[in-house]
C-alpha positions as CSV (number, residue, x, y, z in Angstrom):
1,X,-9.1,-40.4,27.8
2,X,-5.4,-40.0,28.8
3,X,-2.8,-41.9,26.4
4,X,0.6,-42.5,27.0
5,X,3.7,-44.3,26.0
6,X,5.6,-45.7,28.5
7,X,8.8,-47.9,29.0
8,X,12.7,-47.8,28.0
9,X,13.9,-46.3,25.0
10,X,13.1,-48.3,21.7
11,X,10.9,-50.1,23.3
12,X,8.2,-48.1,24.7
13,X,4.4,-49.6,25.2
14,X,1.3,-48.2,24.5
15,X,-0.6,-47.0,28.0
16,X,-4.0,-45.4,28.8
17,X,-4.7,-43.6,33.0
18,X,-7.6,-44.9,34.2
19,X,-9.7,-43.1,36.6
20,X,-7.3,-43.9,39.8
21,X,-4.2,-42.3,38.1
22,X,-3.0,-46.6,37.5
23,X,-1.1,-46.9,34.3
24,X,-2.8,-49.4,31.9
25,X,-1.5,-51.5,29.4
26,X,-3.2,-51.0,26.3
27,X,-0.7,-53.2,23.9
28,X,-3.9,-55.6,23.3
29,X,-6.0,-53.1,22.2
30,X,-3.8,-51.2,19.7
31,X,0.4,-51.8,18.9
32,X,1.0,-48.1,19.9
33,X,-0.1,-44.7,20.5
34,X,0.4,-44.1,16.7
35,X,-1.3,-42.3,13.9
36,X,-3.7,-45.1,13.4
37,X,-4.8,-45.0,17.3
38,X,-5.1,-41.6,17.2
39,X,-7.6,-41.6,14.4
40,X,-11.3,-41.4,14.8
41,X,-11.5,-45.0,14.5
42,X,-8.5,-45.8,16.1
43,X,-9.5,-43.2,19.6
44,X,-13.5,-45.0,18.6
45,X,-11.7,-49.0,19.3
46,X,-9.8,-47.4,22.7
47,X,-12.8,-45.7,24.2
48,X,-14.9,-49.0,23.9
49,X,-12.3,-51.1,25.5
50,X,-13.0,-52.1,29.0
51,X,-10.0,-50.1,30.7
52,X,-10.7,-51.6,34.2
53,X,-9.8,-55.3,33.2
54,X,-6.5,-54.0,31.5
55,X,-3.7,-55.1,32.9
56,X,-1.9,-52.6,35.6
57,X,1.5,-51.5,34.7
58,X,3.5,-51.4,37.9
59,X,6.5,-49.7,39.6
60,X,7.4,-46.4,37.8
61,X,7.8,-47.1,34.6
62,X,10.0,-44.2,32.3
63,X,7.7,-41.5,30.5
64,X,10.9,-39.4,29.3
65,X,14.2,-37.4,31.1
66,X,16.3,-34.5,29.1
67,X,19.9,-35.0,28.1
68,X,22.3,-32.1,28.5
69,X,23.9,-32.1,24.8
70,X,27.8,-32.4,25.6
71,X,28.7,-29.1,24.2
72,X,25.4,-27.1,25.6
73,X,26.3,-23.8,27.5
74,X,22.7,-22.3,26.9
75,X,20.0,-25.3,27.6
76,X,16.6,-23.4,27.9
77,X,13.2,-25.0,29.0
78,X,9.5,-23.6,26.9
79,X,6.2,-24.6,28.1
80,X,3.9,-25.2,25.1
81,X,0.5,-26.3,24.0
82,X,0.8,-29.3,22.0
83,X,-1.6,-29.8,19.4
84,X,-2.5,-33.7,18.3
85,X,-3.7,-34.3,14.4
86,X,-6.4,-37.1,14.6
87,X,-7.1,-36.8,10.7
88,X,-5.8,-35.9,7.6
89,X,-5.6,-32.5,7.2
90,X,-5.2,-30.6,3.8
91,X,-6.3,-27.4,3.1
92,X,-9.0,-27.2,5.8
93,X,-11.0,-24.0,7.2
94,X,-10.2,-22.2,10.5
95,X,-13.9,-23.2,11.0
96,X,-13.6,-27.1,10.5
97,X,-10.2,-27.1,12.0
98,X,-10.9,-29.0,15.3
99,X,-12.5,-31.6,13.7
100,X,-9.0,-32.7,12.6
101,X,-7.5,-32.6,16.1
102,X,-7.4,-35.8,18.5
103,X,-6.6,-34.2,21.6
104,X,-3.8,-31.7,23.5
105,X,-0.7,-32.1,25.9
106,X,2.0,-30.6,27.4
107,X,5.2,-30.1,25.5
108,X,8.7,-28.6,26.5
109,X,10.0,-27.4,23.6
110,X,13.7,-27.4,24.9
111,X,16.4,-25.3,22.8
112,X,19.6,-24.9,23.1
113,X,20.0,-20.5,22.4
114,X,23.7,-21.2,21.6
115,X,23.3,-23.8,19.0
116,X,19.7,-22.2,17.5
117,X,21.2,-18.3,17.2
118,X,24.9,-18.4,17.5
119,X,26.4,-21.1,15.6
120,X,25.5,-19.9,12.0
121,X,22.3,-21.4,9.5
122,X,18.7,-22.0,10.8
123,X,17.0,-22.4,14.2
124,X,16.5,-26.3,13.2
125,X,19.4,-27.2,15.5
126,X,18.9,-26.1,18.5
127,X,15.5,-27.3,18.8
128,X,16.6,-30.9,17.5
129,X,19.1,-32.8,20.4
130,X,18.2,-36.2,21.1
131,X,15.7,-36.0,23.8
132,X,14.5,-32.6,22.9
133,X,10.6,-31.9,22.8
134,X,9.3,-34.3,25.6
135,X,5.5,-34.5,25.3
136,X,2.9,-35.6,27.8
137,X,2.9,-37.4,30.0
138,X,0.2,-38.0,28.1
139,X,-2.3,-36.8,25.7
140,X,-5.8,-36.0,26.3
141,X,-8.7,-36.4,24.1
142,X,-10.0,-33.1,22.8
143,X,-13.7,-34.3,24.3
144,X,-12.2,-33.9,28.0
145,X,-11.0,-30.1,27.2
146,X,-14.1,-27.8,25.9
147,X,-11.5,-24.9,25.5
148,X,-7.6,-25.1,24.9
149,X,-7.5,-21.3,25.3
150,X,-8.8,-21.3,28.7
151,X,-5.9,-23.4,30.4
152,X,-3.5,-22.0,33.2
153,X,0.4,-23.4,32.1
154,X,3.5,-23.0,33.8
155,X,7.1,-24.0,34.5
156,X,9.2,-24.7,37.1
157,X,13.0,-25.1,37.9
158,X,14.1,-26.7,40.6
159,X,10.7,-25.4,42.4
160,X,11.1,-22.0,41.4
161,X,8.2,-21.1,39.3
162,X,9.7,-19.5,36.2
163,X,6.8,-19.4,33.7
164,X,3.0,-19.1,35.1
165,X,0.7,-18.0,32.3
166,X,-2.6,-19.1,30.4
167,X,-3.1,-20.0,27.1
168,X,-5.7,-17.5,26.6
169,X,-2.9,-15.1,25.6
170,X,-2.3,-17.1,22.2
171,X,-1.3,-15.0,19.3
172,X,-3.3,-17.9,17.3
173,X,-5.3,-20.5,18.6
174,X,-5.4,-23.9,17.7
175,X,-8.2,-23.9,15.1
176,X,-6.0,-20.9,13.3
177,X,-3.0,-22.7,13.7
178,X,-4.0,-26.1,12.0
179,X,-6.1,-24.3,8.9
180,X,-2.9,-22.1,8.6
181,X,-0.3,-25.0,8.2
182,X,-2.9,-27.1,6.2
183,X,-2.2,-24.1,3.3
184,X,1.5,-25.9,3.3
185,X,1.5,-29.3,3.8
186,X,-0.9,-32.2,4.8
187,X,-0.9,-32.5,8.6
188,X,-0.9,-36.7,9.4
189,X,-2.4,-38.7,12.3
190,X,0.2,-38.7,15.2
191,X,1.7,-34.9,13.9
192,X,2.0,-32.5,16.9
193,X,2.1,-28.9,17.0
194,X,3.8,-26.8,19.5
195,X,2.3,-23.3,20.3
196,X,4.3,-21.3,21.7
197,X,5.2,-20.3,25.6
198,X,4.9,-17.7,27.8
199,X,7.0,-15.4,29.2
200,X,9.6,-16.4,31.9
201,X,12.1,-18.7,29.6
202,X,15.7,-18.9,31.1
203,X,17.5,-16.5,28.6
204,X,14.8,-13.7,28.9
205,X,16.2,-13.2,32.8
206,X,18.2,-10.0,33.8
207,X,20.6,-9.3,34.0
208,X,21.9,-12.7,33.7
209,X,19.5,-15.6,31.7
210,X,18.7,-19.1,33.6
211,X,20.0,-21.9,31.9
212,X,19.6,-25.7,32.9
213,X,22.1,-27.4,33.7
214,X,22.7,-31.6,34.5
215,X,20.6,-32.1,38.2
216,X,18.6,-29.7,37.3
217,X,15.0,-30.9,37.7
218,X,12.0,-29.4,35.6
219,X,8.7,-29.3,35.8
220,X,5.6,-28.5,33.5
221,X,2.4,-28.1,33.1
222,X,-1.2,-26.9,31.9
223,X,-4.5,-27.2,33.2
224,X,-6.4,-30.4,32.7
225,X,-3.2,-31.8,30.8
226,X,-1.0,-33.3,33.1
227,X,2.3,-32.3,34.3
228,X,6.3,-33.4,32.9
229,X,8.8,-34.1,35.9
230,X,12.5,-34.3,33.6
231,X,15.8,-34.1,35.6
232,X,17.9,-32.9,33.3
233,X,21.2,-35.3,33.0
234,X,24.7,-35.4,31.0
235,X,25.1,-37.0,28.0
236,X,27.8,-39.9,27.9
């Protein structure tokens, strides 16, 4: 299954792709693509829901766009593996770790290098800008992908391929990842992780880095997973 939200800001609608590419509405089935649908009962009450007699979500409904912080000199783009949390996870084994994943999607883990590593204090804020971290289009149940470290992923800018890579090249795979930050803290229903993105990020160009820019348009995407289409605009 392929879940999305979709709609204007604040007031986005839960949405499922049926086997056409159509948009669905599923706000009759559950009140949003939340925690509680994302859980093993929640994904169970979706997957026995009739998605051909839903009702079609037309024209070209808003999944997401990036805005250029007003002060942003270094906007970079990072194509990631997103990891979804289906269940509750504390303290579980690299071994059972999968059982407490709902699915995987595409996330750009937009920074801004100037405000993560030149304005003094953590990375926190240049990984934090409203509309920073779009994820999807959607996400796909982790039934549909047998392997998330068998997936081609890229990047483009403005059609220029920038990153093309494959998520086999992980430093730590998904089932590491979740046991590892279940050590810390609980991992919720709904939590995503980002993984980490191959080479070909704006600043790691030479001599001079690639930065976005407003007009910009960027595009991502990993095998199996859907791809992100943001045009990068000003904020007001």
């Amino acid at each position: 299954m392929k879940l999305l939200r979709y709609g204007a800001p604040g007031a986005e609608k839960p949405g499922i792709l049926d086997a056409d590419g159509k948009i669905r509405d599923l706000s009759g089935i559950v009140g949003d693509i939340d925690g509680a649908a994302l859980s093993p009962e929640g994904l169970t009450k979706i997957k026995a829901a009739d998605v051909s007699s839903l009702p079609v979500v037309g024209g070209d409904p808003r999944l997401g766009d990036t805005v250029v912080p007003r002060a942003s000199k270094k906007l970079d783009y990072e194509v990631e593996l997103g990891i979804v949390i289906g269940k509750k996870a504390k303290y579980v084994s690299e071994a059972d770790a999968l059982d407490y994943v709902a699915g995987y999607c595409v996330v750009n883990d937009v920074s801004e290098r100037e405000f993560q590593a030149e304005r003094s204090g953590q990375w926190t804020k240049g990984k934090s800008c409203d509309t920073f971290g779009p994820t999807g289009p959607w996400m796909v149940t982790k039934d549909e992908i047998p392997d998330p470290q068998a997936l081609g992923i890229w990047a483009k800018v403005n059609g220029e391929t920038r990153q093309d890579g494959n998520t086999n090249t992980m430093v730590y795979g998904p089932a590491f990842l979740v046991h590892y930050l279940s050590q810390f803290f609980t991992l919720e229903p709904g939590d995503v992780i980002p993984t980490g993105t191959p080479p070909g990020v704006g600043m790691g160009f030479k001599p001079e880095p690639k930065y976005l820019k407003a007009g910009d348009v960027v595009e991502l995407g990993i095998d199996g997973l859907g791809v992100q289409r943001q045009t990068c605009v000003a904020d007001s």
